[in-house]
N, C-alpha and C positions, 0 to 999 in steps of 0.2 A: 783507485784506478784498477782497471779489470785487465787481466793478462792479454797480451794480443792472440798466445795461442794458448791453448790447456786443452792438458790430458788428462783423466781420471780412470785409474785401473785398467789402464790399455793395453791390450793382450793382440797381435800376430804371431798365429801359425801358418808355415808352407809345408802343410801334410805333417810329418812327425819333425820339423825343426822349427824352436820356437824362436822367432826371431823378438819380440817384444812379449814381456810377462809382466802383469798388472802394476802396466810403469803409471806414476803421477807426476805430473810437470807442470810448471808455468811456466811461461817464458811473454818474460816483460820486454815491453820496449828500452830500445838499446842494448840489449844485447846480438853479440853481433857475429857467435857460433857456437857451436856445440862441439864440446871435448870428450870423448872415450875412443876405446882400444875398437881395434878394428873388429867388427864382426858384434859390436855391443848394440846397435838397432840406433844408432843414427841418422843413417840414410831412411828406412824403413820409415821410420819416425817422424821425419819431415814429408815424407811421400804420402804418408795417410795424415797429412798437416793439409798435403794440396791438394787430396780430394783423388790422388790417383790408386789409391790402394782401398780396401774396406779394413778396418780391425776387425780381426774376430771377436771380441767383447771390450767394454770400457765405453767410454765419451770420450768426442772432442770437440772443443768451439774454438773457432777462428773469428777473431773480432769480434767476440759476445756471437755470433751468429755458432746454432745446433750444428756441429758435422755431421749427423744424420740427416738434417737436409741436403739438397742437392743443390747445395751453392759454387760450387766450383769454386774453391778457393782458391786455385791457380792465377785467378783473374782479381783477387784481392790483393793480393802480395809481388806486384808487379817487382822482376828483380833477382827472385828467388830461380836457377836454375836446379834442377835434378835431373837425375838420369833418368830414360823412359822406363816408362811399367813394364812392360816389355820382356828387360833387360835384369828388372828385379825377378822374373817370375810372378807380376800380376797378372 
């Protein structure tokens, strides 16, 4: 079975703070949250999950489907709220 989300070498910066450095993750079904210290790219990390952010380098698929397409993931993952782009500085 294929991860529902995956990351590979995925890197965000916001100008000189990097908020994600060439993270790799899976994340299979049933799990049901993600744990670190504030300020480790959690929120980030789900937000370029739902299509509202771009990484600066790396992959990510969302349900087998390329994150460099333009599938709005947001509309896959019915459920999931986050805070707006906005508010992250996208």
């Amino acid at each position: 079975m294929s991860a529902l989300l995956s990351a590979v070498e995925l890197t965000k910066d916001f100008g000189e703070t990097v908020a994600l450095r060439n993270v790799s993750v899976d994340v299979e079904e049933g799990t049901t949250g993600l744990l670190g210290a504030n300020g480790a790219g959690k929120s980030t990390l789900m937000t370029i999950f739902l299509g509202l952010l771009r990484p600066t380098s790396g992959k990510i698929t969302v349900l087998g489907e390329d994150g460099d397409k333009s599938t709005q993931a947001h509309r896959l993952l019915p459920g999931i709220r986050m805070p707006s782009a906005q508010r992250l500085g996208g």
